[in-house]
VEXZA-967250 format. One line per field, with one value per residue (C-alpha): residue number from 1; x, y, z. Coordinates in nm, 4 decimals, decimal comma. Each point is the difference from the previous one (the first is absolute). Example, Ala and Ser with C-alpha at 12.3 -4.5 7.8 and 13.67 -1.06 7.14 Angstrom:
resi c(1:2)
X c(1,2300:0,1370)
Y c(-0,4500:0,3440)
Z c(0,7800:-0,0660)
//
This chain:
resi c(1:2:3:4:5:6:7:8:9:10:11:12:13:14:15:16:17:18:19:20:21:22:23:24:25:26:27:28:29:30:31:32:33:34:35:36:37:38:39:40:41:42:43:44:45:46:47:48:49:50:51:52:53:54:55:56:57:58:59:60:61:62:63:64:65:66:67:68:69:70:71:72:73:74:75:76:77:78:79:80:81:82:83:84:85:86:87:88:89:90:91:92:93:94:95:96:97:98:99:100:101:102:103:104:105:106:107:108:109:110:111:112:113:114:115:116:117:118:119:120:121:122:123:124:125:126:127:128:129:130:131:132:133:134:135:136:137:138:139:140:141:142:143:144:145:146:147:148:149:150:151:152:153:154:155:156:157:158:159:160:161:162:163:164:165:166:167:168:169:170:171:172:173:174:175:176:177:178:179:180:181:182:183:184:185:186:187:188:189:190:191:192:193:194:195:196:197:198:199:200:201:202:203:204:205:206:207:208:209:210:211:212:213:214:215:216:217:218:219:220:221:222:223:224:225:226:227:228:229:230:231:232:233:234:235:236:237:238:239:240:241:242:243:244:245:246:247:248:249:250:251:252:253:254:255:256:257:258)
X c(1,9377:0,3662:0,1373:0,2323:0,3159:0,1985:0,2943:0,1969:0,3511:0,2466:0,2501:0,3691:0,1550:0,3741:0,1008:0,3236:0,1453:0,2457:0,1913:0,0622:0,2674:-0,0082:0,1384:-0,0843:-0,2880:-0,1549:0,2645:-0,0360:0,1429:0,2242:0,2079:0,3421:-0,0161:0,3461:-0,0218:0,1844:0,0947:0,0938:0,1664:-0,0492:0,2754:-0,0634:0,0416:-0,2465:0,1217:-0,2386:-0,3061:-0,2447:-0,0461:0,0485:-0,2094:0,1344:-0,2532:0,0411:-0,1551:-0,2517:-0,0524:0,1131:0,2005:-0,1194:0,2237:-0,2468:-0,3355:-0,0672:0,2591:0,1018:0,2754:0,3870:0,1549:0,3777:0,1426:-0,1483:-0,0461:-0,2169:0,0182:-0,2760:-0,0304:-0,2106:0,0109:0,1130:-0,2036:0,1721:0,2473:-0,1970:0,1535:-0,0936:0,0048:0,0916:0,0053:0,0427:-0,2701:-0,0114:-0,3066:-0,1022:0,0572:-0,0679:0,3358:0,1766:0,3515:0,1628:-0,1405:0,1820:-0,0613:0,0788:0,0023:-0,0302:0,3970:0,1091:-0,3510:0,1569:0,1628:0,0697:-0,1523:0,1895:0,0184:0,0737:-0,2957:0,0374:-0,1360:0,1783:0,2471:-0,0063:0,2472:-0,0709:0,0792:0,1565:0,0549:0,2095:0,2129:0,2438:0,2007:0,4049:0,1222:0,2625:0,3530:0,0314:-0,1603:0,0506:-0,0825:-0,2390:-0,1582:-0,1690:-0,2273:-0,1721:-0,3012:-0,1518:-0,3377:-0,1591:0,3361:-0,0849:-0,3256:0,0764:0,3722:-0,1511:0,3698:0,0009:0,2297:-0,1355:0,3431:0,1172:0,1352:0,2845:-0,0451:0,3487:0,0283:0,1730:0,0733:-0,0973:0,4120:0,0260:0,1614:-0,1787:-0,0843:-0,2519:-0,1274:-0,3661:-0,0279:-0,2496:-0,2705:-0,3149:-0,3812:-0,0404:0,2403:0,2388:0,3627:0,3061:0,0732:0,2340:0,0989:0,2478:0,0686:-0,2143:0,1857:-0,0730:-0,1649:-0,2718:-0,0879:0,0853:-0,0840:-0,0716:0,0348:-0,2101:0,2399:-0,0399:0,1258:0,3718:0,0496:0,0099:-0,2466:-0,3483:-0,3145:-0,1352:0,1900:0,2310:-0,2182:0,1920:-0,2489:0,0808:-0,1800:0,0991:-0,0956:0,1204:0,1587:-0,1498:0,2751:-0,0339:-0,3054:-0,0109:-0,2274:-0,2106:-0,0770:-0,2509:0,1004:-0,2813:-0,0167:-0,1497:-0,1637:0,0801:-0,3243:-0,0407:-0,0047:0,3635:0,2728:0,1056:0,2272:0,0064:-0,0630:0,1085:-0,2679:-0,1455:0,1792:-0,1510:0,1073:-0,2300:-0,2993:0,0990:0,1462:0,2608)
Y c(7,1993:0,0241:0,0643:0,3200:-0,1436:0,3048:-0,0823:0,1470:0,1254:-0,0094:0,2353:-0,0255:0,2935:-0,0447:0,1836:0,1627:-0,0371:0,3204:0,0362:0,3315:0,1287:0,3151:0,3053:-0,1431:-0,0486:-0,3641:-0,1736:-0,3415:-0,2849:-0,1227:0,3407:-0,0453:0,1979:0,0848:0,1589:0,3483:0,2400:0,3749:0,0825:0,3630:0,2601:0,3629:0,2893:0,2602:0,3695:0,2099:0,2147:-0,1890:-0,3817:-0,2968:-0,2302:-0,3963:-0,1001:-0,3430:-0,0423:0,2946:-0,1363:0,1974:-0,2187:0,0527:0,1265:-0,1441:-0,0591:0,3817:0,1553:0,0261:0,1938:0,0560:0,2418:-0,0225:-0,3845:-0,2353:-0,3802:-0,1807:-0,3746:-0,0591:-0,3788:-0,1147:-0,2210:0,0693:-0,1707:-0,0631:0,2934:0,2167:0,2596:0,2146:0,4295:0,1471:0,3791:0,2356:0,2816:0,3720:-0,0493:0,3548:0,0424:-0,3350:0,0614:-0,3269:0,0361:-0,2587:-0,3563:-0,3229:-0,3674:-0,2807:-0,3460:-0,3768:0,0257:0,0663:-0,0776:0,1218:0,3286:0,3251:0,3610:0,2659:0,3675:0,3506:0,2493:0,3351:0,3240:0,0311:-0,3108:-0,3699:-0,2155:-0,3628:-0,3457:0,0976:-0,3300:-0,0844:0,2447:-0,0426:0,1946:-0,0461:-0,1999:0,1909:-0,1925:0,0646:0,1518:0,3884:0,0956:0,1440:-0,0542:0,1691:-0,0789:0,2385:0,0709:0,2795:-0,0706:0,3784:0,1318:0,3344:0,0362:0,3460:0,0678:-0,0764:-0,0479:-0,1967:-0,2030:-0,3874:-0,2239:-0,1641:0,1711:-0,0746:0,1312:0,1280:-0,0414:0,2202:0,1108:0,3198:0,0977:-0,0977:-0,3720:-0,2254:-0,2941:-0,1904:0,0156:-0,1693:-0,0288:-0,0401:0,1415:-0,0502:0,0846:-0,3802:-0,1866:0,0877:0,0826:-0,2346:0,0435:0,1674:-0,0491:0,1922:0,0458:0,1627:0,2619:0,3299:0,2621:-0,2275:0,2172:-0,0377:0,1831:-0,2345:0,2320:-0,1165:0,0285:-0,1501:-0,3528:-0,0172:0,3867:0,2471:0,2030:0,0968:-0,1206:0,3199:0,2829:0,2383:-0,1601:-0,2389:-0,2719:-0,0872:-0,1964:0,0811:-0,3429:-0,1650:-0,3208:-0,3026:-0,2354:-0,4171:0,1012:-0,0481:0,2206:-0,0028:0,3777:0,1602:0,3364:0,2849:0,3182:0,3099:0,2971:0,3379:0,2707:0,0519:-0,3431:-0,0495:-0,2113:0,0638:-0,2520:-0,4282:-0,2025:-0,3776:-0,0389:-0,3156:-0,3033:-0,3166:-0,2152:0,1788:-0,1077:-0,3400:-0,3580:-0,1248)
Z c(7,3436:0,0895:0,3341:0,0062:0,2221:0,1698:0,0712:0,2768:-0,0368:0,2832:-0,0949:0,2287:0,0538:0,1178:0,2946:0,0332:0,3695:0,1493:0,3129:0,1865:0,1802:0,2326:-0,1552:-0,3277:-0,2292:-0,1206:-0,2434:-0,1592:0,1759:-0,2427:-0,0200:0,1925:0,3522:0,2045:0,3311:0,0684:0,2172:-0,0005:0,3039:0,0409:0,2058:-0,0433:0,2069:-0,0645:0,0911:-0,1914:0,1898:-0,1371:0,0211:-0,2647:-0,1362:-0,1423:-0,2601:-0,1779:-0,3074:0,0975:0,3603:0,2886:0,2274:0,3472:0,2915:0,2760:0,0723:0,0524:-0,2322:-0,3853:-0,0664:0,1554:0,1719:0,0545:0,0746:-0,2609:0,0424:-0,1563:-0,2433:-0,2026:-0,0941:-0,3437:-0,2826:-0,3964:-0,2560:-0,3060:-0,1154:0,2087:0,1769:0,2670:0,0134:0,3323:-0,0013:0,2884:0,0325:0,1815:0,2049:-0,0067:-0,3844:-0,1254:-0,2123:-0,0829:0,1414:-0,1493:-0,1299:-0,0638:-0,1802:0,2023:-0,2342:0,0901:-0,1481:0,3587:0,1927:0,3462:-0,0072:0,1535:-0,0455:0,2461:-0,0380:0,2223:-0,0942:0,0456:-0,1854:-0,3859:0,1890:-0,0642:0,0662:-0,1648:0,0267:0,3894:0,1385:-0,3110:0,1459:0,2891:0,2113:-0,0070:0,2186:0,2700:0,0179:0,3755:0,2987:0,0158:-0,3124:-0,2094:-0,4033:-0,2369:-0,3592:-0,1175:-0,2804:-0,1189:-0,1647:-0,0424:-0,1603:-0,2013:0,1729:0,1263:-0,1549:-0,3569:-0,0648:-0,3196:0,1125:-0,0215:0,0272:0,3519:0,2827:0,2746:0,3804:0,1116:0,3915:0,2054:0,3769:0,0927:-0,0627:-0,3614:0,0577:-0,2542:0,1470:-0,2561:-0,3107:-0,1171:-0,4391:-0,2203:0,2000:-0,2354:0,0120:0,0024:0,1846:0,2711:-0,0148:0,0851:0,3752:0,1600:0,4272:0,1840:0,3921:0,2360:0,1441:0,1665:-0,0293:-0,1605:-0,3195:-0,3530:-0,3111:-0,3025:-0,3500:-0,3094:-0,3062:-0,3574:-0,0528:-0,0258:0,0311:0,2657:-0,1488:0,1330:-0,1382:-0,0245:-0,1951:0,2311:0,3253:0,2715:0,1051:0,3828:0,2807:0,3561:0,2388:0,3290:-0,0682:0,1913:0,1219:-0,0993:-0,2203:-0,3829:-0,1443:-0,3228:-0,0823:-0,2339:-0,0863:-0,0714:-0,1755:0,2249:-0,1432:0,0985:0,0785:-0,3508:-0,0898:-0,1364:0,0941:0,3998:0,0727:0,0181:0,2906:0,1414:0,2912:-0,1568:0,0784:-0,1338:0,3237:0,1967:-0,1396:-0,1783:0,1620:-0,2488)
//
């Protein structure tokens, strides 16, 4: 009789070893990993709050809290794998709409994400803004942008804009250019002197000509002596919801350290 021999198989199954890295989900250890940074700077005007969500994950504020309500500061530290990149987008609480979103890369692995929120405003990239810089004491400056043009005045108009600066007796005493939707215009500074109030008239680039057909565009304010000012001008609606007039009551160096 024969003997049946069984034999036994040992059968090696290779194991595949991942690290982890908070924020981010199990990679393979031989992919390339670079730390980052987003340094965020925001100032959040709107009625309702803001979320910061990074790759789908809500940044916390604090312990107790997870969204922002006017002054923003917050850095959020990870790692890129690879070419990996990493989505940051800024969310209404209430509505869950997505404001705005942007892609950070490993390109420039520290970097900055500031912004002014405000309803139908936002002013990007603020910090890579900065205010002009006053040639003496007793004086005053002015840039300006304008970010909702058209929102109310529907004026069809789309090109740049200059802000003509006056006293309240006609003397011109500074003119801002290229006032865009984007970026501010070139800077103008003139003396303080009394009374402290100037009107500042929106014209077309290069002309003397309103913006909107057979309307002057003027902003009354009180000038603030040794300040430099970064302004954002807004479009008010009248009762019926039509253009009213434009306002300057937002100035950027309020709210932001440059």
């Amino acid at each position: 009789m024969k003997k049946i021999v069984k034999a036994a198989f040992i059968f090696l199954i290779p194991t595949v070893f991942f690290t982890a890295c908070t924020n981010d989900n199990l990679v393979p250890l031989y992919e390339e990993q670079k730390a980052g940074k987003i340094v965020i700077r925001g100032y959040n005007a709107m009625q309702d709050s803001l979320q910061i969500a990074v790759d789908g994950k809500i940044l916390a504020v604090d312990a107790k809290h997870d969204a922002f309500v006017k002054k923003i500061e917050k850095n959020h530290e990870f790692v890129f794998y690879g070419n990996s990149g990493k989505t940051v987008e800024i969310i209404n609480k209430k509505t869950k709409a997505v404001i705005h979103s942007y892609l950070f890369t490993s390109v420039k692995p520290v970097d900055t994400l500031s912004f002014y929120a405000k309803e139908e405003i936002w002013v990007a990239d603020v910090l890579s803004f900065k205010p002009g810089t006053l040639s003496a004491t007793g004086r005053t400056g002015y840039k300006f942008i304008f970010p909702a043009i058209n929102k109310y005045s529907k004026s069809g108009y789309t090109g740049a804009l200059d802000a003509i600066i006056r006293k309240v007796n006609g003397e011109q005493v500074g003119k801002c250019e290229n006032i865009t939707t984007t970026n501010f215009s070139t800077f103008a500074e003139y003396p303080f002197s009394l009374p402290p109030i100037i009107d500042i008239e929106l014209v077309k680039h290069g002309t003397n000509e309103s913006y909107i057909t057979g309307q002057r565009v003027i902003f009354r304010t009180v000038m603030q002596k040794n300040k430099s000012s970064l302004i954002v001008f807004e479009e008010k609606p009248n009762e019926t919801g039509g253009f009213s007039h434009v306002e300057g009551l937002i100035n950027l160096t309020d709210y932001f350290s440059f």
